[in-house]
N, C-alpha and C positions, 0 to 999 in steps of 0.2 A: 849239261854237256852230254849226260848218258842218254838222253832223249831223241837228240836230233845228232846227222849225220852234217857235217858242216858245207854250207851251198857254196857253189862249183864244183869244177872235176867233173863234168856230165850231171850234176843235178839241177835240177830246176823247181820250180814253184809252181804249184796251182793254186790259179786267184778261178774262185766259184764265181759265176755270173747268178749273184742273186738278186733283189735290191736292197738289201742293208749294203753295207761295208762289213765283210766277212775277213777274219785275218787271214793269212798268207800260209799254206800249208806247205811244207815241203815235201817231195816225192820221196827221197831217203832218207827214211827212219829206221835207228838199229832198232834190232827186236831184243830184248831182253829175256832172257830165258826166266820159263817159271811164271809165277802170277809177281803182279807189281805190286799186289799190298801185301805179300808173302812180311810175315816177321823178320826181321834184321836180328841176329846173334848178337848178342849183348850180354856182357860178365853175369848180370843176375835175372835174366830171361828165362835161360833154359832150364834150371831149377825149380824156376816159377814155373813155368808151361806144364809141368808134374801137378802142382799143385791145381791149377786149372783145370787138368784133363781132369782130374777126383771134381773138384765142382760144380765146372759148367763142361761137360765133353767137350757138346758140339761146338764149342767154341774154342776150343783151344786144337780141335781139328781145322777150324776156320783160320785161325791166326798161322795155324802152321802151313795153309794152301792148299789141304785136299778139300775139296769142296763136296765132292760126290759123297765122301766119307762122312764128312760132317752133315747131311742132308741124311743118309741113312742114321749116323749115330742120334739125330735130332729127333726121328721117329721114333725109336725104341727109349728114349730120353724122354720126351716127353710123354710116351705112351705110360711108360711107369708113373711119369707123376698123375697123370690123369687116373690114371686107377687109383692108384693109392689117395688121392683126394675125393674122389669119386664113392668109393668103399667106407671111407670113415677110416680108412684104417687097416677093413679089414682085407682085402686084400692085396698086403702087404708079400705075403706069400707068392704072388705074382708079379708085384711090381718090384719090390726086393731086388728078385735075381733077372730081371730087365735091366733096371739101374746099375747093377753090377756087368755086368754083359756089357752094357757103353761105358764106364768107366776104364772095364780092362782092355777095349776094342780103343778109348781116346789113346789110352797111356801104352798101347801098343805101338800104336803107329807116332807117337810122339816121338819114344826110345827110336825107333826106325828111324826116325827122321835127322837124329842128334847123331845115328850111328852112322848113316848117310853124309849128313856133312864131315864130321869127323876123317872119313876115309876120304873124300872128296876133300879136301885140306891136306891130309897125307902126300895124296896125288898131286897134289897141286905144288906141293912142296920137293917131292922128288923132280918131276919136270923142270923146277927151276935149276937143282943142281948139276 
């Protein structure tokens, strides 16, 4: 229901002339703010997403929809592992405080992101009253 705008009222369909049978697309579609595989808020999510961002960063910048963030955090992420597997070990010294740098950079903009909906809920709740 959240996908499609419902036909009439001025909208219309566009059938593609191709030669399959293509389905039937409608011209208004609501747009959904944000990315559409953004994580959904859920009682024991956001807890988790802590624990993630310490794990995997750039993934748990993924799940939360910054994509540009999670593309840099993935650099420096995986740049520390490659050294530190690369070295034997030894330079741990370098990749160390790499690793650290994307954990603090996931779990930074994680908190942002909890502190963001948080007040957006707020707002959303004074507006009703």
């Amino acid at each position: 229901d959240m996908g499609r705008a419902p036909m009439g009222m001025g909208c219309q369909s566009i059938k593609p002339k191709l030669r399959f049978q293509a389905p039937e697309i409608p011209c208004c579609i609501r747009v959904q703010r944000g990315p559409a595989w953004r994580l959904k808020s859920t009682i024991g999510a956001k807890p988790m997403m802590y624990l993630v961002a310490i794990v995997v960063p750039p993934l748990a910048l993924l799940m939360s929809g910054r994509l540009f963030h999670a593309i840099i955090n993935a650099i420096l992420w995986g740049l520390s592992i490659v050294i530190f597997i690369f070295s034997f070990g030894l330079g741990s010294f370098i990749s160390g405080p790499l690793w650290i740098i994307a954990v603090v950079h996931a779990v930074y903009l994680v908190h942002k992101e909890r502190s963001e909906d948080r007040m957006r809920e707020i707002a959303e709740e004074t507006m009703r009253d």
